[in-house]
N, C-alpha and C positions, 0 to 999 in steps of 0.2 A: 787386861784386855788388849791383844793388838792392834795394831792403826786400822786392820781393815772393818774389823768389828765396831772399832770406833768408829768411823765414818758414818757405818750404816747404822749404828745408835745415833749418830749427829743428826743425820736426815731425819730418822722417825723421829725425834725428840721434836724439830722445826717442823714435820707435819702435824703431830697432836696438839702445837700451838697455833698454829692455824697461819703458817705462812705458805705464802705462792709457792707454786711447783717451780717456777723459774727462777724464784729467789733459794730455793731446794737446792736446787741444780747446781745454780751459779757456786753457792757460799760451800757446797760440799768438795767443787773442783777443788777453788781457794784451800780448802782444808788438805786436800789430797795436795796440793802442789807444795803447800808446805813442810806435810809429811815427807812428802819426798826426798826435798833439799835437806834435810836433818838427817836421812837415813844416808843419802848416795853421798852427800858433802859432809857432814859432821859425823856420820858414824856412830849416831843416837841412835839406840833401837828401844830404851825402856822410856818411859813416862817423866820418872824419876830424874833422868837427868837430861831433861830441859830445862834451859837458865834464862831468863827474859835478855840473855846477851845475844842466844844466839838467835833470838825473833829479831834482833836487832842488823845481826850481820845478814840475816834473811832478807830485809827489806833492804838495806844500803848497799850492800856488796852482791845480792842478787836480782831482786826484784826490779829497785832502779836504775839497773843497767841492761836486766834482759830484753831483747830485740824484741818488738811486734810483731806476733807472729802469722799477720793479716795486711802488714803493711808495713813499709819503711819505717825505722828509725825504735825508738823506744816506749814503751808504754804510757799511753793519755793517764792526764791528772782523772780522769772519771775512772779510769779502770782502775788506778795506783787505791781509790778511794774504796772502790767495791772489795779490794783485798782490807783494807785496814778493818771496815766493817764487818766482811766475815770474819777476820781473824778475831776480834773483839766479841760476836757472838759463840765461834766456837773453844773458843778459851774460857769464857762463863761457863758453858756446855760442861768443860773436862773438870772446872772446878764445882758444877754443882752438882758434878755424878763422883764429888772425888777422887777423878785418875789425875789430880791435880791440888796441890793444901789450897792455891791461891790462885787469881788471874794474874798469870806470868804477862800479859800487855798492857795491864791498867794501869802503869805507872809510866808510860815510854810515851814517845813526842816523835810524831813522824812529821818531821819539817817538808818533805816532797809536797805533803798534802796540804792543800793553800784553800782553805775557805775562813772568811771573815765572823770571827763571833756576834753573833746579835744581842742584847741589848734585853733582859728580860725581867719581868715584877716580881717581887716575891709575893705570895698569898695574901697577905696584909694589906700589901701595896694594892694591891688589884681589888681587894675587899675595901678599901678606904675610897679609890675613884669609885666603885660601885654607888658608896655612902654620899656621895655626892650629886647622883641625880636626882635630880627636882620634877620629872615628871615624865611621862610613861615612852616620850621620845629617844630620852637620853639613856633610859634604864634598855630599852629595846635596843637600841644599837650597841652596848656595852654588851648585852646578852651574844647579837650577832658575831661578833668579831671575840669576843670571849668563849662564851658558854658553849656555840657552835664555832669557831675557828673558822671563820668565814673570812676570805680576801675582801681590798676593798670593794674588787669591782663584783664581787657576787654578791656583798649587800649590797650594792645600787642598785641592780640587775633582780635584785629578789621579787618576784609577783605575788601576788597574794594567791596564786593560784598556785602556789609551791609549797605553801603552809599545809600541809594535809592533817589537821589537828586531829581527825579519827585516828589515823595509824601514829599520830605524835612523831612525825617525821619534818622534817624541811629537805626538800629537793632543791639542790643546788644545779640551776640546769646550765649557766655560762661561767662553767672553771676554767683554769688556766687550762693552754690548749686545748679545749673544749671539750676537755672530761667534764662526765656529771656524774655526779654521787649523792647520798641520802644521809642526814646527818641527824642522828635520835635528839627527842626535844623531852627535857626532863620537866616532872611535872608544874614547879615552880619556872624555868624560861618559857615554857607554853604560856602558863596563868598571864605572867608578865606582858609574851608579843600577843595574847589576845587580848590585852588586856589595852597595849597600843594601838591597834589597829580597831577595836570600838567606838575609839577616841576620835580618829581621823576626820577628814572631810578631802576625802581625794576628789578632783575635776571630774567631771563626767570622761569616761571612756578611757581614765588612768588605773590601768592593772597595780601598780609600783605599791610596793609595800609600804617602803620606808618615805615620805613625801616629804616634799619642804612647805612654808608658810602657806605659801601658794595654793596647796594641793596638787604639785605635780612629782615627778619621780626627782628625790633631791641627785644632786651631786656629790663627787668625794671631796670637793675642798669644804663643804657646806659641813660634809659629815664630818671632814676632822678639825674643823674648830671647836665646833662641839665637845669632840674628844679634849682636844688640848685644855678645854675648857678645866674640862673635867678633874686632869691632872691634875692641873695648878691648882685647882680648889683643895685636892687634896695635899697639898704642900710636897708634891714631889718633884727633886730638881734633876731628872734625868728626860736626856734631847729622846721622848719617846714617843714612836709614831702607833697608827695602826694597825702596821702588825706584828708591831710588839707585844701586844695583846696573844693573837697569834702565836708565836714563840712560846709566848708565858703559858698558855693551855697544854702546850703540846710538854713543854716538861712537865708542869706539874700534872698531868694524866699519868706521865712515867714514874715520878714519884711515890704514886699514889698506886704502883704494880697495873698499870695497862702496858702489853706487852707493842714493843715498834710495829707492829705490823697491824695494830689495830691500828694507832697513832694516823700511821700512813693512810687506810682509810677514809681517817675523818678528817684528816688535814687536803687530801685528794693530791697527795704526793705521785708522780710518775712513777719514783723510784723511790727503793725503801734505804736507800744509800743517801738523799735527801734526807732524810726523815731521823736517819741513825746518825748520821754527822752532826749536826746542828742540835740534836739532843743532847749527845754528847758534848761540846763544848761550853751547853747552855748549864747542862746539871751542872758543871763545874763552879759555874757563876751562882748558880741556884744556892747549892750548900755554903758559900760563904755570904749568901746574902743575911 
């Protein structure tokens, strides 16, 4: 198959899996700008012989040096990132259609690209704090921040009029920059937050899902004591907050063959370059956990 053939099998394979037009777009350039530098500088024209060196001379001897071609100077750590991630999706691409034995980039370390690895459970670990709530408070906030991937401040902010139990949805209406999205509620975490929220005694004229002692809308330090509670009880000695929880979901959906761009979704990622990065360094952590 030649590059141009391949491109346009790259795009249709990323639209029957159901990613954005503009993430389409973006990761097919990446792919063409690749190809390019291999054909007009290396002098590669077959499949065959591309060698994960020269993805390598790609990135350090051209990519990190090429000028901005919108603005002064050399290309943003956001954008150096958007290449690393298509590159990484469309190299599974060549390998799972065979114009390729292997991922020629699964094995390489692009030091330009500077984000912090997080911090994440393994299933055990996350089923063991589960094992430790004592009552429908504790099990409901592990649900939120786990089961649905909820930030902190969207479970403080959750209403009770965002529970839509007929369509088994939770509407998250205050995400981070004020995206909102819909986040599916499996039959066992419904059972559960209705199960919480029977229990209650909210003040008169408090919507707040999750309440404190009081009956008002609790806060996040309230919530993650609780959490921390939690851990400890289950004898784990790692500094884990929040949204490590967070984290943890979102690999293990990947594990578990949810493709990134549902991920992104349900996490209410901006960019699917979020979503692919941090997966990426966590699965690493994942498997040797």
């Amino acid at each position: 198959m030649d590059h141009a053939s391949a491109l346009h099998a790259f795009k249709h394979w990323m639209e029957v899996r159901g990613y954005k037009s503009n993430t389409i777009h973006m990761y097919g350039i990446i792919a063409q700008e690749l190809l390019g530098y291999l054909t007009e500088h290396r002098n590669i024209q077959t499949w065959e012989a591309i060698v994960p060196g020269h993805i390598e001379q790609y990135y350090h001897e051209y990519l990190s040096t090429r000028p901005n071609q919108r603005r002064s100077g050399g290309l943003s750590e956001r954008y150096l990132r958007h290449h690393v991630n298509g590159l990484a999706l469309f190299f599974s691409y060549l390998e799972l259609t065979d114009l390729l034995p292997y991922n020629l980039i699964s094995g390489l370390t692009f030091p330009s690209v500077r984000m912090t690895e997080r911090l994440i459970l393994s299933d055990a670990e996350v089923q063991s704090v589960f094992e430790q709530a004592g009552n429908p408070l504790e099990l409901g906030i592990l649900h939120l921040i786990y089961s649905c991937g909820l930030r902190r401040s969207e479970a403080i902010m959750l209403n009770d009029t965002d529970l839509l139990w007929n369509e088994r949805l939770l509407f998250v209406r205050c995400g981070k920059n004020h995206k909102q999205r819909y986040v599916p509620l499996g039959r066992r975490v419904m059972a559960d937050l209705q199960q919480y929220q029977s229990q209650r005694q909210p003040l008169t004229g408090v919507d707040a899902f999750l309440l404190s002692s009081s009956g008002e809308r609790m806060n996040g330090s309230v919530m993650n004591r609780i959490v921390q509670h939690l851990v400890r009880q289950a004898g784990i000695d790692k500094k884990v907050s929040l949204h490590t929880f967070r984290h943890s979901i979102a690999t293990h959906l990947v594990a578990n063959g949810m493709n990134s761009e549902s991920v992104k979704e349900l996490l209410g990622h901006s960019s699917l370059d979020t979503t692919m990065f941090y997966i990426h360094l966590n699965k690493r952590n994942y498997e040797s956990l």
